[in-house]
C-alpha positions as CSV (number, residue, x, y, z in Angstrom):
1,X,-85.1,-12.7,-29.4
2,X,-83.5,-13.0,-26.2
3,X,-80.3,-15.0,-25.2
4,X,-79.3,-15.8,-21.4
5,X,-76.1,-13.8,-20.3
6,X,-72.8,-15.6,-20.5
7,X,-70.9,-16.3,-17.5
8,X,-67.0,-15.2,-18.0
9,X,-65.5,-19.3,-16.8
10,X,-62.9,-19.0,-14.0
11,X,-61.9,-20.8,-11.4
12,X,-61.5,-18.5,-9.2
13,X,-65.2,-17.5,-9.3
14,X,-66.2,-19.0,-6.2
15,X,-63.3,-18.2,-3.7
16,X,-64.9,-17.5,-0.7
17,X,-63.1,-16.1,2.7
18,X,-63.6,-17.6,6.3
19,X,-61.8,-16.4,9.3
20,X,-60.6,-19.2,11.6
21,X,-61.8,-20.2,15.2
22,X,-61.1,-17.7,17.9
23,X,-59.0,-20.5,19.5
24,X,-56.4,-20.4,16.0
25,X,-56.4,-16.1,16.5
26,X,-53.6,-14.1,18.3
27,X,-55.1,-12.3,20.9
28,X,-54.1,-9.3,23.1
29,X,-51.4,-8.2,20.4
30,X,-51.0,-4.0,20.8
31,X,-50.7,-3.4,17.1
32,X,-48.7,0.1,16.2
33,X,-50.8,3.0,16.1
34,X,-48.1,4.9,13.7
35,X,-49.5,7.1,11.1
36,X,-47.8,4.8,8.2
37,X,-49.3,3.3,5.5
38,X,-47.3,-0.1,5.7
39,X,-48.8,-3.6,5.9
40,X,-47.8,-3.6,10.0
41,X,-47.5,-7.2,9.7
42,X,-45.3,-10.1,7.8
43,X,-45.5,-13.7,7.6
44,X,-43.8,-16.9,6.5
45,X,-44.1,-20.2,6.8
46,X,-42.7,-20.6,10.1
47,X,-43.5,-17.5,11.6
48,X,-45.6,-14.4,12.3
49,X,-44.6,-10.7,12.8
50,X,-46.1,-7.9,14.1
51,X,-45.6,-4.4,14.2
52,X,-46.3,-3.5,18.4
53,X,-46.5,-0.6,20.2
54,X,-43.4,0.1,22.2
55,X,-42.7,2.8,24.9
56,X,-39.3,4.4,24.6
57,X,-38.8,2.9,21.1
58,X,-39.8,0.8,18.4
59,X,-40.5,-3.0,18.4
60,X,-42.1,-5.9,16.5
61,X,-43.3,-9.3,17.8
62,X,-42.3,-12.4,16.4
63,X,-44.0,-15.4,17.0
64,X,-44.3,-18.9,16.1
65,X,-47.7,-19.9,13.8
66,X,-48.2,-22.7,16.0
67,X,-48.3,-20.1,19.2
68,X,-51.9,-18.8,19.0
69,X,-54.4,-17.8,21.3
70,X,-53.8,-14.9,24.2
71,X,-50.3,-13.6,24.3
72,X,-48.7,-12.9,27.3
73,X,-47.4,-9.0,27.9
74,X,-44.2,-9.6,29.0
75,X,-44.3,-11.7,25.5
76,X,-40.2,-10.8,24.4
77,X,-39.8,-8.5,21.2
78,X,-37.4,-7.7,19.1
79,X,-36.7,-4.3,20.5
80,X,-33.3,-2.8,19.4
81,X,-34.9,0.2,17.4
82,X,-34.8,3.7,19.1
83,X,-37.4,4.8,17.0
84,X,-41.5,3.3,16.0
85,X,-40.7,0.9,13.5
86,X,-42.4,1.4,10.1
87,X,-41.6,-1.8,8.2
88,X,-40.6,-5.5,8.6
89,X,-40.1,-8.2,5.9
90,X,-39.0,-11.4,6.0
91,X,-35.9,-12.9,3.7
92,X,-37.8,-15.3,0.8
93,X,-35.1,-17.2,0.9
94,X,-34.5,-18.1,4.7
95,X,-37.5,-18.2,6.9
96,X,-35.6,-16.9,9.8
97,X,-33.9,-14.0,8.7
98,X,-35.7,-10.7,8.6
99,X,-35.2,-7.0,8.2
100,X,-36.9,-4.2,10.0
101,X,-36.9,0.0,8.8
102,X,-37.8,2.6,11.4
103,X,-38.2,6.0,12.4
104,X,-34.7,6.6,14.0
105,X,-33.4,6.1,10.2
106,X,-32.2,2.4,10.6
107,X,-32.6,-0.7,8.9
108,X,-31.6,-4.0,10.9
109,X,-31.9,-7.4,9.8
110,X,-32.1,-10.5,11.8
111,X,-31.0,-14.1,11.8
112,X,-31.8,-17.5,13.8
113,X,-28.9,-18.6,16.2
114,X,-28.5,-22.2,14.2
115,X,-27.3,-22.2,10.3
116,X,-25.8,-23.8,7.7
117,X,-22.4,-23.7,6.6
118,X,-23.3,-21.2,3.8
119,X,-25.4,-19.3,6.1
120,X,-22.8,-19.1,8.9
121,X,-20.1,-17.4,6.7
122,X,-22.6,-14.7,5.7
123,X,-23.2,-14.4,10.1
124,X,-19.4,-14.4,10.3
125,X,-18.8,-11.4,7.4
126,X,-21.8,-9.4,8.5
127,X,-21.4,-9.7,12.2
128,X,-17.2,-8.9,11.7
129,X,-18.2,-6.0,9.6
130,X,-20.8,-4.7,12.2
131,X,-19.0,-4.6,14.9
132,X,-15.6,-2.7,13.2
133,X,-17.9,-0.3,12.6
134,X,-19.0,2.0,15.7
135,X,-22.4,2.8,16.6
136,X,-24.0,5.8,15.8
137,X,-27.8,6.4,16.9
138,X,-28.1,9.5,14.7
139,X,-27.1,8.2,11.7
140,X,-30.2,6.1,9.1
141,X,-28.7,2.7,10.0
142,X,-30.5,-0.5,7.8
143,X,-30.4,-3.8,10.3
144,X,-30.8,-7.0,9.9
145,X,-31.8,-9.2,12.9
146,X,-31.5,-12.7,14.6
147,X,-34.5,-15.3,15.5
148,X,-34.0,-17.9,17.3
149,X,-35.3,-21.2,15.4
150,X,-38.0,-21.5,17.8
151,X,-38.6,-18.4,18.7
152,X,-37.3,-15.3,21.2
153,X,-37.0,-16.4,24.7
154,X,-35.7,-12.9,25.8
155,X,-36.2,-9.4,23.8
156,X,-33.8,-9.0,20.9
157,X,-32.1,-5.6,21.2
158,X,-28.5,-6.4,19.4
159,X,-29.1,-6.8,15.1
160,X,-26.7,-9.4,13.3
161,X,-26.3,-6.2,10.4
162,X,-26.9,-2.6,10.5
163,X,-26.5,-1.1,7.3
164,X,-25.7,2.7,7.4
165,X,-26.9,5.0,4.4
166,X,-29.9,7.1,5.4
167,X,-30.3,10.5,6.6
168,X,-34.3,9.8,7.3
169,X,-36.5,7.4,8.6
170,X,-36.8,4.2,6.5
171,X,-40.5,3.4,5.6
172,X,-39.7,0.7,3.2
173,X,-37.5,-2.7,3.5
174,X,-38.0,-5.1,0.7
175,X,-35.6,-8.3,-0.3
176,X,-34.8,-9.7,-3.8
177,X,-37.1,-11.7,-5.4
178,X,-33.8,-14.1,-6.6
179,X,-30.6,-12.9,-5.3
180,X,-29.5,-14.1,-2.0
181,X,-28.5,-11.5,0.9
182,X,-30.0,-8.5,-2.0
183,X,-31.9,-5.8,0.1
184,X,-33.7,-2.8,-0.9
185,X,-34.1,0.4,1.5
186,X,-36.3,3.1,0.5
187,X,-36.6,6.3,3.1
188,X,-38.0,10.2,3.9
189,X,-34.3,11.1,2.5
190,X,-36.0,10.1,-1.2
191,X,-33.0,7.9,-1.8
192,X,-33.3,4.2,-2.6
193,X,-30.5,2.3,-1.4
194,X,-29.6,-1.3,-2.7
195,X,-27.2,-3.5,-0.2
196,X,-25.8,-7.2,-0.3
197,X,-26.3,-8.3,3.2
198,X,-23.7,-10.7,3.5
199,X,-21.0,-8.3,3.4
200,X,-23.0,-5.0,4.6
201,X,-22.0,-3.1,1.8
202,X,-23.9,-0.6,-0.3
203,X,-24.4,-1.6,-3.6
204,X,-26.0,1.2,-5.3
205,X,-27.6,4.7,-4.2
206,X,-30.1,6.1,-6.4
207,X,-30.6,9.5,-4.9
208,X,-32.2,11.6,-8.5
209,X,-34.9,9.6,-9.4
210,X,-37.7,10.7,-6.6
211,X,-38.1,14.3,-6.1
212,X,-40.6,13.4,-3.1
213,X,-41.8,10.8,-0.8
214,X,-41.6,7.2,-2.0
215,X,-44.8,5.1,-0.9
216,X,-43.6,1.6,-2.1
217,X,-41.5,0.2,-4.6
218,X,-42.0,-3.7,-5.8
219,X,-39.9,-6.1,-7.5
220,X,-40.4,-7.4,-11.0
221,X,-40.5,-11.2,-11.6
222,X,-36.8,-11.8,-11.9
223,X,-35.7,-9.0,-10.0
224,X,-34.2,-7.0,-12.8
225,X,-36.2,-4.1,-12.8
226,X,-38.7,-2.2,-9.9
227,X,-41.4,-0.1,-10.2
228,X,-42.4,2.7,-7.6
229,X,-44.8,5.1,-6.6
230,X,-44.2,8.5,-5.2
231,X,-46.1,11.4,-4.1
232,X,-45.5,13.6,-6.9
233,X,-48.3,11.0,-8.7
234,X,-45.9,9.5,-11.1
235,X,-45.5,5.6,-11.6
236,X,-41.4,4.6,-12.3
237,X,-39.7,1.8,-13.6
238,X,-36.3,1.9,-13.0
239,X,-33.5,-0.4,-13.9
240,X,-31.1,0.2,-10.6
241,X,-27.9,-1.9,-11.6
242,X,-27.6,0.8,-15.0
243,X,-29.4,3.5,-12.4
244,X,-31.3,4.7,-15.3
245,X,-35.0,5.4,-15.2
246,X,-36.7,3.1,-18.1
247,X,-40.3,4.2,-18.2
248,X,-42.5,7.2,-16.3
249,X,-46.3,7.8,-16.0
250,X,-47.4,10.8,-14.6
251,X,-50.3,11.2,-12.5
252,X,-51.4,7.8,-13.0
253,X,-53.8,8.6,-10.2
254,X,-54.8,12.2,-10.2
255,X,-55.5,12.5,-6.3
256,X,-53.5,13.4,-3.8
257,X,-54.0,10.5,-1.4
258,X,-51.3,7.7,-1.1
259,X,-50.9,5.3,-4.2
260,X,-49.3,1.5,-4.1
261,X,-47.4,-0.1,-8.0
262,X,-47.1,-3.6,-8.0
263,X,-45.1,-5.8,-11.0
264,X,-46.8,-8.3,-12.4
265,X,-45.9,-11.8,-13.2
266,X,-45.9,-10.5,-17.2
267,X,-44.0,-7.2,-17.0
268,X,-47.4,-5.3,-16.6
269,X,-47.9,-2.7,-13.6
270,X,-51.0,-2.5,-11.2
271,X,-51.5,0.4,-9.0
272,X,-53.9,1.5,-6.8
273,X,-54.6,5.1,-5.8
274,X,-57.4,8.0,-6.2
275,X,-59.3,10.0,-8.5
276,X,-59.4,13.9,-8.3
277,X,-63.0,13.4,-6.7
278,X,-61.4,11.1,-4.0
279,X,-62.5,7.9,-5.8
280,X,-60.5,4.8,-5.0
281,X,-58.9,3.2,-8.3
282,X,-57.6,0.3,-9.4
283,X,-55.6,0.6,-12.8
284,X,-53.5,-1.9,-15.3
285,X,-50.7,-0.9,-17.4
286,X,-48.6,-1.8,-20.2
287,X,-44.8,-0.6,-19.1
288,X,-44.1,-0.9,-23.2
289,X,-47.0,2.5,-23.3
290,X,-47.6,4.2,-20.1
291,X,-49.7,6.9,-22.1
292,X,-53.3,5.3,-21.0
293,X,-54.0,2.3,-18.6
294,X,-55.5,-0.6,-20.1
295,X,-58.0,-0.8,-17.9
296,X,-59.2,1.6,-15.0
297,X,-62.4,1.2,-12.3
298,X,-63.3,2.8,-9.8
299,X,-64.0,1.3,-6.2
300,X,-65.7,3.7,-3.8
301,X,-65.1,6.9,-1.8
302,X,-63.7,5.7,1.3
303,X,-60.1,7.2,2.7
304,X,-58.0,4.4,3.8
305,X,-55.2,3.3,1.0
306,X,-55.6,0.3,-0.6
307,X,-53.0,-2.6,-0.3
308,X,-52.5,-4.5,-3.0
309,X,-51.7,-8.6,-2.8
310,X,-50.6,-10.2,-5.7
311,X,-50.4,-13.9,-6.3
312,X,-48.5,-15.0,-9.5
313,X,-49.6,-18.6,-9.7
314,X,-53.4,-17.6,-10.1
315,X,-53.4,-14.3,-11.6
316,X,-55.7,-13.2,-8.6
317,X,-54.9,-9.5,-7.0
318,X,-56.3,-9.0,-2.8
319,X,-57.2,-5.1,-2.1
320,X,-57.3,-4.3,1.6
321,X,-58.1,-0.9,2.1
322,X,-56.7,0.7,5.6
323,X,-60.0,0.7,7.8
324,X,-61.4,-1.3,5.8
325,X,-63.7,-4.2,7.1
326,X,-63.4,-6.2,3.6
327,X,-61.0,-7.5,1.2
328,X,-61.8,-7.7,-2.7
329,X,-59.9,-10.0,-4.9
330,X,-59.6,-9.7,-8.9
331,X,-58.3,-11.9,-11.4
332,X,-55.7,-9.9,-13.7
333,X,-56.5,-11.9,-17.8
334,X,-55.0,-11.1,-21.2
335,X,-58.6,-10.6,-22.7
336,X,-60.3,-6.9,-22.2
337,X,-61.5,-6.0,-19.6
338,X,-58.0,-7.1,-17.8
339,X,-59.6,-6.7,-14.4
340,X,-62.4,-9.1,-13.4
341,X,-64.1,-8.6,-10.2
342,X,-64.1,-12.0,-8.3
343,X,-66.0,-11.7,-4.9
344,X,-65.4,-9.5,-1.7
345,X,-64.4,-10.8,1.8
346,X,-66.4,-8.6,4.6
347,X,-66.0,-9.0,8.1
348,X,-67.4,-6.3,10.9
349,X,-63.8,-5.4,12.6
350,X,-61.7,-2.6,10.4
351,X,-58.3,-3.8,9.5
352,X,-55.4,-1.5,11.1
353,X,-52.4,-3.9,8.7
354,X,-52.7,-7.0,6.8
355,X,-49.9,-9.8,5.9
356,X,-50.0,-12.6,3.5
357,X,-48.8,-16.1,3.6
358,X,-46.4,-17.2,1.0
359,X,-47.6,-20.0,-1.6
360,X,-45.4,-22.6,0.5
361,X,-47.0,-22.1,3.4
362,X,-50.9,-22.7,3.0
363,X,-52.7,-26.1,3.5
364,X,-52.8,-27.5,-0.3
365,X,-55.0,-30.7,1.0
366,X,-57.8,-28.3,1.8
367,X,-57.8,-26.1,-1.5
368,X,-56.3,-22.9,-0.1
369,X,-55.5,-20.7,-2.3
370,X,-54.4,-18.1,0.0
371,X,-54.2,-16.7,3.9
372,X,-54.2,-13.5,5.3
373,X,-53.3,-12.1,8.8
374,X,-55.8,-9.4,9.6
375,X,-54.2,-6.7,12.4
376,X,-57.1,-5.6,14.6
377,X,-56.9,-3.1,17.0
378,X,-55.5,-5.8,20.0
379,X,-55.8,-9.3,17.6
380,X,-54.2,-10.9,14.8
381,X,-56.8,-12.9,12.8
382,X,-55.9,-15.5,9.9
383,X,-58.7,-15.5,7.0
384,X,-58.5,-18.4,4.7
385,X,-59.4,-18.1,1.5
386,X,-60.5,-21.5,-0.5
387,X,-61.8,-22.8,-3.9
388,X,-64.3,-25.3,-3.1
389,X,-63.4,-28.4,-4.3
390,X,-65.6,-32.0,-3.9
391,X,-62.4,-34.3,-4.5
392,X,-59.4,-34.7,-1.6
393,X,-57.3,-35.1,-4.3
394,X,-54.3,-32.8,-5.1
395,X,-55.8,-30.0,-7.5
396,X,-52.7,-30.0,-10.4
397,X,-54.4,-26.7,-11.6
398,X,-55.1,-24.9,-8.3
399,X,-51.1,-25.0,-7.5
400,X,-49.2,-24.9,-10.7
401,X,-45.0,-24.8,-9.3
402,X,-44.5,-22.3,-7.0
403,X,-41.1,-20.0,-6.0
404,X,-39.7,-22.1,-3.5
405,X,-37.1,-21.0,-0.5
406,X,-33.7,-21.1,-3.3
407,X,-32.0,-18.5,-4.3
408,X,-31.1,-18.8,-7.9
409,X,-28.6,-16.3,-7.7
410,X,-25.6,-15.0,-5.2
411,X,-25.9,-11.1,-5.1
412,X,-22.1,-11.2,-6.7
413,X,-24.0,-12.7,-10.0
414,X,-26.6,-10.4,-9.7
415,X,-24.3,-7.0,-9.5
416,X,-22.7,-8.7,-12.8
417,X,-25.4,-8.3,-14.7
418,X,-27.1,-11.9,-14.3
419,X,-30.5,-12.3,-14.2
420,X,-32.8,-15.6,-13.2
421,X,-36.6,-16.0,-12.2
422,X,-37.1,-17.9,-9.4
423,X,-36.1,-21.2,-8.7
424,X,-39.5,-23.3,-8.5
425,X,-40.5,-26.0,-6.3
426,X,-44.0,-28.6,-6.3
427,X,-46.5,-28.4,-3.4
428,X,-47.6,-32.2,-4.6
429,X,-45.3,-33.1,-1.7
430,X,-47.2,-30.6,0.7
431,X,-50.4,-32.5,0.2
432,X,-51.4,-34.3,3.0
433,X,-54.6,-36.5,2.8
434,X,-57.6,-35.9,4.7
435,X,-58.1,-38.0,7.8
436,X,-61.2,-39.6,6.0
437,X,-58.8,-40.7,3.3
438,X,-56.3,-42.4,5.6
439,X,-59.4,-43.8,7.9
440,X,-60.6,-45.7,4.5
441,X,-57.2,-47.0,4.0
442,X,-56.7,-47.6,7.2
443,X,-59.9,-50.2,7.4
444,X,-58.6,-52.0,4.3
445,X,-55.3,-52.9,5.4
446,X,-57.0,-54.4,9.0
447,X,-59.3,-56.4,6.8
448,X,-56.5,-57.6,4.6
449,X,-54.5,-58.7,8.2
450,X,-57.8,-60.1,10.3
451,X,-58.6,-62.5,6.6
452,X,-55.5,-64.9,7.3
453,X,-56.4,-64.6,10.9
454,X,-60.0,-65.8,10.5
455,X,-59.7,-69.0,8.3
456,X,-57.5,-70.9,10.3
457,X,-59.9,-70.9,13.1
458,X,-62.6,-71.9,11.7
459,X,-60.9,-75.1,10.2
460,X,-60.6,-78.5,12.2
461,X,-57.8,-78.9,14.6
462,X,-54.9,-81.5,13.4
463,X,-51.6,-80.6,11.4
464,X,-52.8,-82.2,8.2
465,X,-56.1,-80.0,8.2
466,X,-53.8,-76.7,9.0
467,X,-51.3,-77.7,6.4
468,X,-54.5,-77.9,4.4
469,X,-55.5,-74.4,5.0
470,X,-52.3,-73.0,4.1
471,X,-51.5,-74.2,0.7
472,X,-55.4,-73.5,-0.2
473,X,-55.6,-69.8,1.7
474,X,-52.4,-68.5,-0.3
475,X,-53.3,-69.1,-3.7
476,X,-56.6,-68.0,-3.4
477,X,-55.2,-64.8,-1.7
478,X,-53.1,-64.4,-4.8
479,X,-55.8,-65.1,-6.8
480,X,-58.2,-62.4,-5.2
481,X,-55.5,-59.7,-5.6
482,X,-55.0,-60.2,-9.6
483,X,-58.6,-60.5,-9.5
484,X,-58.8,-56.5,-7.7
485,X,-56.4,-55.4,-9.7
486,X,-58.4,-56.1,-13.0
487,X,-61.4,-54.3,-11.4
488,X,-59.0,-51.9,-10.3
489,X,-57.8,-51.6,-14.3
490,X,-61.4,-51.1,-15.8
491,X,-62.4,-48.9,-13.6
492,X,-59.4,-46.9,-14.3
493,X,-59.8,-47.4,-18.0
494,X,-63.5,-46.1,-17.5
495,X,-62.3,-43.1,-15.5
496,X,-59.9,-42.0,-18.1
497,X,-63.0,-42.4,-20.8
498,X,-65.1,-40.4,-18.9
499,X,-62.5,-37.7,-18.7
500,X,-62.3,-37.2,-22.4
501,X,-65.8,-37.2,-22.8
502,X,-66.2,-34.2,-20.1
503,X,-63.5,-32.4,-21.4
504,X,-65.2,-32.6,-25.2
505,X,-68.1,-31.1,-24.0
506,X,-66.5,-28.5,-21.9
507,X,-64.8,-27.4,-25.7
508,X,-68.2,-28.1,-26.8
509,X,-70.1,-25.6,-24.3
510,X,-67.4,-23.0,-24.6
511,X,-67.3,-22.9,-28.4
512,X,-71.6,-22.5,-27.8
513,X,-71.4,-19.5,-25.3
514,X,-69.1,-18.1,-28.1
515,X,-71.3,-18.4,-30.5
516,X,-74.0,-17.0,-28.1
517,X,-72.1,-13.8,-26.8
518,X,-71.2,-13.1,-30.5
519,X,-75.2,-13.4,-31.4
520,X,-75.6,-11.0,-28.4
């Protein structure tokens, strides 16, 4: 006896990927050729940042999202690094502050010209403090640096901080989930440094738990703990207020090739890396037992690292593999096998960097669930990646509260010991209607204006007849709108009938492909 195969429900099962318009692209963009295995681009809601090449230095573009299409050469940069610049990141909770590693052992962070009163006493206390201290080019200097709200008009060669600490070049930059002004460093030295922006201070060094190069470190929910990878093949989760090194896997990836950790919304850990064959892997773990991975698969054998994407709301994880022409996306569950292969993006240019869009910033009226910014060779292209959806209304499910641009902590609370996840905000007020939406309600309120309009004309001229008109056009107006809104209530009250009965036999159907994969 046979039985049809049951389809694992999700859905996230028909995402599908489409680049935009050539017209919506960023074109002649000299991406960094640097032999580093960072994302080479960063985006927010306001703007876009790319990693450039840069004679006699390092540099990285920013540009308004709105500026697309061919950009100019003389384009300015933000160009104060005397080294290539290996990674940028922008501040979650201000969209125009952002932080930049390099090569010549410096981190910078920048800051738009026009704040707030909070803002401008963190400018004040981390612009005082940078500039008692003299500047010294050899030394591994953090910095923090300043965009204009609208963008640079002139190249940017002067950061707001420069935070000193590291004795090699800085490969990673990466903010605090929750804490405002919380920055983590990460260089060649090994060291992991943790500063509060504000008052460009060091908050903690933790210089003995990496005994070799450390390819990325990630932030848990709440921003209590972070995990890391290094190239000594061990996985590390590590709680850096106590400094104290909570859980260790190693060789969680047996080959020798870069690997990427990533925290997960629930506490778990997802790497990426390679087998001793050269395999790509993806792998889940439990931080509670790092002994065996819940779940392991294996890719393919092709060279590039993979990059992983993670987007809490939906439980879906984006690999992009360096040199890859394709991005794969995988929905993380609590029921074995963990890891469920969704669909695969594939395009025919190879990606040299890739940056995702936060939550806050995609188009929620057109079911986007996320956007990427592919780096090609001499372009920056945005790929869009939607659930297809029938209805223009907003999808409740599809964009469940979202970390918004708060911080729910000052990094003083944080160094005491508090802890907070993020402060959430809706994207219901992000909806905006399609145009064939406001075009129907547009063609009802004309009708409703031309119907007073019309009767009087086609009555006989003379007062009493127009006084008439009046006394009989207003009640009957009246009497039409009680008369839509009772429609307007049964159909309603049929609507909501029609919901229940498709929800019962979407229980019903579940409970019989149940029954079915248990016959199986």
């Amino acid at each position: 006896m046979s039985f049809r195969k049951v389809v694992r429900q999700s859905k996230f099962r028909h995402v599908f990927g489409q680049p935009v318009k050539n017209d919506q692209c960023y074109e002649d963009i000299r991406v960094s050729r640097v032999t580093w295995d960072s994302t080479f681009c960063a985006v927010n809601p306001k703007f876009l940042a790319v990693i450039v090449e840069a004679s006699g230095g390092g540099a990285f573009l920013v540009l308004p999202l709105s500026k697309t299409g061919r950009i100019d050469k003389a384009y300015p940069t933000v160009c104060g690094h005397t080294g290539p610049v290996l990674d940028i990141d922008w501040c979650p909770h201000n969209d125009e502050v952002i932080a930049s590693g390099s090569e010549d052992c410096t981190v910078m962070v920048r800051h738009r010209a026009v704040v707030g009163p909070r803002s401008q006493v963190w400018l004040e206390a981390a612009g005082s403090r940078a500039k008692q201290r003299p500047q010294r080019p050899s030394t591994p200097l953090p910095q923090v640096w300043q965009i204009p709200e609208n963008g640079l008009t002139s190249p940017l060669t002067e950061p707001v901080v420069v935070l000193e600490g590291h004795t090699k070049r800085v490969g990673i930059v990466t903010w605090h989930p929750t804490a405002r002004n919380v920055l983590l460093s990460a260089g060649c030295d090994n060291v992991v440094l943790i500063w509060n922006v504000g008052t460009a201070e060091e908050l903690y060094r933790l210089d003995s738990l990496h005994p070799d190069l450390i390819y990325n470190v990630s932030w848990n929910h709440n921003g209590s703990l972070f995990c890391s990878a290094c190239k000594d093949k061990s996985v590390r989760i590590i709680d850096p207020r106590r400094g104290a090194l909570l859980a260790e896997r190693e060789k969680a990836h047996e080959g020798a090739r870069p690997m990427r950790a990533i925290f997960l919304a629930d506490g778990k850990v997802f790497t990426t890396g390679f087998s001793r064959m050269s395999e790509r892997q993806l792998a889940l773990w439990d931080p509670e037992n790092l002994e065996e991975p819940m779940a392991l698969q294996e890719l393919d054998s092709s060279n590039g690292a993979l990059l992983p994407f993670y987007d809490p709301d939906t439980s879906v994880v984006y690999v992009c593999g360096k040199g890859d022409s394709s991005i794969r996306y995988f929905e993380i569950t609590d029921e074995p096998p963990y890891i469920h292969f969704l669909n695969t993006f594939t395009s025919k240019e190879p990606q040299r960097g890739m940056g995702s869009m936060p939550k806050r910033g995609l188009e929620v009226s057109k079911c986007e669930i996320a956007r990427f910014y592919k780096l090609h060779e001499r372009k920056c292209e945005p790929i869009v990646m939607t659930v297809p959806r029938k209805s223009d209304l907003f999808q409740d499910d599809l964009y469940p509260d979202t970390a918004g641009p708060e911080a729910a902590l000052e990094a003083e609370e944080w160094v005491s010991g508090q802890d907070a996840n993020p402060i959430l905000i809706s994207l219901r007020e992000a909806y905006v209607p399609s145009k064939q939406r406001d075009l129907k309600v547009s063609r009802r309120n004309v009708l409703s204006d031309t119907r007073p309009a019309v009767a009087p004309s086609s009555a006989r001229p003379g007062a009493s007849t127009s006084a008439v008109s009046v006394h009989t056009l207003v009640p009957g107006g009246s009497l039409t709108g009680a008369a839509e809104a009772g429609k307007l209530e049964e159909v309603m009250q049929e609507l909501r009938a029609l919901r229940a009965l498709v929800k019962e036999q979407g229980e019903r159907i579940g409970r019989l492909e149940e029954q079915l994969g248990r016959m199986e």
